[in-house]
N, C-alpha and C positions, 0 to 999 in steps of 0.2 A: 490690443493687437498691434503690432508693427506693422504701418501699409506697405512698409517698401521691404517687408523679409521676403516676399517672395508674389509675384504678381501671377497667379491660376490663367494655365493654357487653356485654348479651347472652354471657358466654363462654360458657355451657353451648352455647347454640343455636348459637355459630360452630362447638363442637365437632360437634356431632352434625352438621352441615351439612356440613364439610368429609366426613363416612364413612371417619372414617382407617385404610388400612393401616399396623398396625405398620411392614410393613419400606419402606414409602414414602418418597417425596421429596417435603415441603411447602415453601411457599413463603410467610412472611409479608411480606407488602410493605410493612406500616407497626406496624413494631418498637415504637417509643418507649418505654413500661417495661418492654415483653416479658413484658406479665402473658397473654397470646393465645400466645405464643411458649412459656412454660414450660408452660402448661395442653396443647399439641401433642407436646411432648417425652416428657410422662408418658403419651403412648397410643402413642408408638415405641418398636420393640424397639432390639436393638442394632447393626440393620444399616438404621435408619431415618434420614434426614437432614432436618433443618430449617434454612431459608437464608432470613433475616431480611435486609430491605433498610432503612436509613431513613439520610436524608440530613442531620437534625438532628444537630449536634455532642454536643449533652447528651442525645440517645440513645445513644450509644457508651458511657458509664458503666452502659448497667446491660447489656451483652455477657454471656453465660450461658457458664460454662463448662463445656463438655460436648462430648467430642470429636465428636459428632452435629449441633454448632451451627457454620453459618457465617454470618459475619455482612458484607454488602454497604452502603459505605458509599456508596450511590447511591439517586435518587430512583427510583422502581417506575415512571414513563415510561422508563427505559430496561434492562426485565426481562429482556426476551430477551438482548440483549448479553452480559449478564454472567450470564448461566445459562451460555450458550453457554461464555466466560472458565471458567467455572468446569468446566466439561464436562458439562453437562445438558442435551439436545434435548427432554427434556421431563419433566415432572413428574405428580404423581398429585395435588396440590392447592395451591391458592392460596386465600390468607384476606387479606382488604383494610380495613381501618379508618377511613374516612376523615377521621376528627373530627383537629380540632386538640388534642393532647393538654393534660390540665390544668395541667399541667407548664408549660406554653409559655404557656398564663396566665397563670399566676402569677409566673411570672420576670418582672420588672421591663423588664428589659435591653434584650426582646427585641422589645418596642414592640406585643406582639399586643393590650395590656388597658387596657379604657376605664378602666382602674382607679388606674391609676399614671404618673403625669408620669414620661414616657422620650422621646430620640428616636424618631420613628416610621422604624422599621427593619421590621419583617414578613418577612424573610427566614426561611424554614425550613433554606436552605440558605445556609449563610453567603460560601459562592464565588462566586452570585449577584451582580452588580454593582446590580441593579435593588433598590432602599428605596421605602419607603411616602413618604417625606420626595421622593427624585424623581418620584415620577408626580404628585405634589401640588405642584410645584412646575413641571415642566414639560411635562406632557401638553396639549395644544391643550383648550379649553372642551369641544368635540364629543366629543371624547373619554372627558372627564371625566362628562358628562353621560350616555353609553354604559355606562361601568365600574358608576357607581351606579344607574342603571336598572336594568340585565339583572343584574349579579351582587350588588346590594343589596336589589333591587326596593323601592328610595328611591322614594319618592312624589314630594318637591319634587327631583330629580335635576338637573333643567334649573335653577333657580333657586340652586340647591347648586354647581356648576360655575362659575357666573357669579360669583357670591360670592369662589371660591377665587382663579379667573383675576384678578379684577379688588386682590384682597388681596394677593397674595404680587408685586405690581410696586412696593407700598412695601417689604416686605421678606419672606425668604423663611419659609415656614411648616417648620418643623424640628424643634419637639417637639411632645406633646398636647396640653399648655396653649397652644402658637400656636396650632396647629388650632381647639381647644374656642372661644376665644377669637374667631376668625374667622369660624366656625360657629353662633354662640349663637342669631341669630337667627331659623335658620333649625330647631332644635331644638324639637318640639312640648311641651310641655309637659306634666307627666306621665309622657310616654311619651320620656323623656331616656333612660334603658337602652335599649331597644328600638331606639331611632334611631340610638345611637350603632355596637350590634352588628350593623347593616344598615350602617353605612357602612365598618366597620370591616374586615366578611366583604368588600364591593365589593375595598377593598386591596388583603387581603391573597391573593384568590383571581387579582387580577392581577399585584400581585411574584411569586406563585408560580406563575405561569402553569399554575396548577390544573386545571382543564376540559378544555387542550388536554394535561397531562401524563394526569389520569382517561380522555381517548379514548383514547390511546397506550397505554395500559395495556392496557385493558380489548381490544384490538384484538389486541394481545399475546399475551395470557395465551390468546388462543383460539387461537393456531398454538402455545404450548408444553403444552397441557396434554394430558394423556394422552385415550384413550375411554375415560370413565365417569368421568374425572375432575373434581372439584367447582372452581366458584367461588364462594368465599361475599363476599360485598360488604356492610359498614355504610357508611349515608352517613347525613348528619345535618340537608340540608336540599336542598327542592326541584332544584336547579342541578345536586347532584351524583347525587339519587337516581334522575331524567328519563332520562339518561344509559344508567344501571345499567340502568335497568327493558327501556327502548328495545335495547339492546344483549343483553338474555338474551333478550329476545321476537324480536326482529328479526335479531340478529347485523349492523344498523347502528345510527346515532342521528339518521336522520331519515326522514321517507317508508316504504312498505309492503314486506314480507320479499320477497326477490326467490324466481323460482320457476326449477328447468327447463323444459326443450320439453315435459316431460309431468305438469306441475303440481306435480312436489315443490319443497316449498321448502326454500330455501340456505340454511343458518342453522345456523352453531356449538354451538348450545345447547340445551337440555332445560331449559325453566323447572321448578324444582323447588318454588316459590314461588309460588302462584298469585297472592296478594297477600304484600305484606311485614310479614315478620313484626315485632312490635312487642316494647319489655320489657312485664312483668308489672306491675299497680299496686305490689308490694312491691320489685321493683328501682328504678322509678322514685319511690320514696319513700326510700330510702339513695340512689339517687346520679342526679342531676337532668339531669344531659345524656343519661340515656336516656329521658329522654321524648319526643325528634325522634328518635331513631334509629332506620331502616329498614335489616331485613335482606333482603336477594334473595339466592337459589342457584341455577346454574345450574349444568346436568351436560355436557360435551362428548359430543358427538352420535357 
């Protein structure tokens, strides 16, 4: 395992969140250095399984050997399936991660960092046909303008669109430095970090078809999980945490919890959460992306 791919927010609280049975069946849906996945391991006995999903290729190097560990090379929108594949109708807990790991920053290669001249690729899963380089080059304006609105919340989104559409007819935008270069002037000043990781999130939460893979999940995980079974969920910014919240209070993600003919209402979940939980001033002083990070738990009803 890499120690520094990626340093687990919150792990204590994910533990105590999930209430784990030693001889239970967990379910981590976003592996990547498997520092949440080995901390699970060490409170099962030896009739306890943990079934790790993550679709990133360079999460597969840090795989745990441990005859208790299976590991699903698929993205966690398609849980059930492959619980099912595997022989599981349901499990005693699900833990969800949803940051993009540091790992996948830092990697040059992999196009996710305003940091490094790469092709912009944003792919988590590399079978994907869809790159950051094609929706920047041939999504309609309207479109463009939508992506970084709702999943940037870009301020100039309309004027940003117009820019890209009317640039990439001289030629196409295909690494950062095109982009940067196409983009400068629409780049606030000062606030050039900030802008660039709101256009960045628009992306790559659309090559990965993020939001609609988080409903699918979270929809999921409430027909496989056992009664009294946890879901514990980190997200790390409004888009994905709305979602979460919506779906443990509501058991949907939009409009009021539906009811019976005799006023009980429908709903999967037991917020366990009444607000979300945050890191502490001392975690987020060691390690800086838990300072957006929102935990929710929800218990099957």
């Amino acid at each position: 395992m890499e120690t520094n791919y990626h340093v687990p927010v919150m792990l204590q609280e994910c533990i105590d969140g999930l209430a784990i049975n030693p001889a239970g069946v967990y379910v981590d849906v976003t592996f990547g250095g498997g520092g949440h996945s080995r901390e699970i391991l060490k409170h099962l006995n030896k009739d306890g399984v943990l079934i790790a999903f993550d679709q990133d290729p360079d999460a597969q190097r840090n795989k745990i050997d441990d005859k208790r560990f299976v590991f699903v090379d698929q993205n966690f929108g398609f849980l059930k399936n492959n619980l099912r594949l595997l022989g599981y109708k349901e499990v005693d807990g699900i833990l969800a991660d949803l940051g993009v790991s540091s790992h996948q920053f830092n990697e040059p290669s992999r196009g996710f960092s305003t940091r490094f001249d790469a092709d912009l690729d944003m792919r988590m899963d590399k079978q994907r046909a869809l790159t950051a380089a094609e929706v920047l080059n041939t999504y309609a304006e309207d479109k463009l303008h939508k992506i970084f609105g709702i999943y940037g919340e870009v301020k100039n989104a309309k004027s940003l669109a117009r820019t890209i559409v009317t640039a990439r007819m001289d030629k196409p935008i295909v690494t950062l430095a095109d982009f940067k270069s196409v983009i400068a002037q629409h780049i606030p000043k000062g606030k050039e970090n900030k802008y660039m990781a709101q256009v960045f999130q628009a992306l790559r939460i659309e090559v990965n078809a993020e939001i609609d893979m988080l409903e699918n999940f979270l929809e999921q995980s409430a027909s496989v999980l056992k009664k009294g079974g946890r879901l514990v969920v980190m997200s790390y910014h409004s888009l994905e945490d709305r979602p979460v919240k919506n779906f443990l209070a509501k058991g949907k993600f939009q409009g009021e919890v539906e009811k019976d003919f005799f006023g009980n209402e429908q709903k999967p979940f037991q917020v366990i959460t009444r607000k979300a939980v945050m890191a502490d001033e001392k975690e987020v002083a060691m390690n800086s992306r838990a300072r957006s990070a929102k935990l929710r738990i929800g218990e099957k009803l």
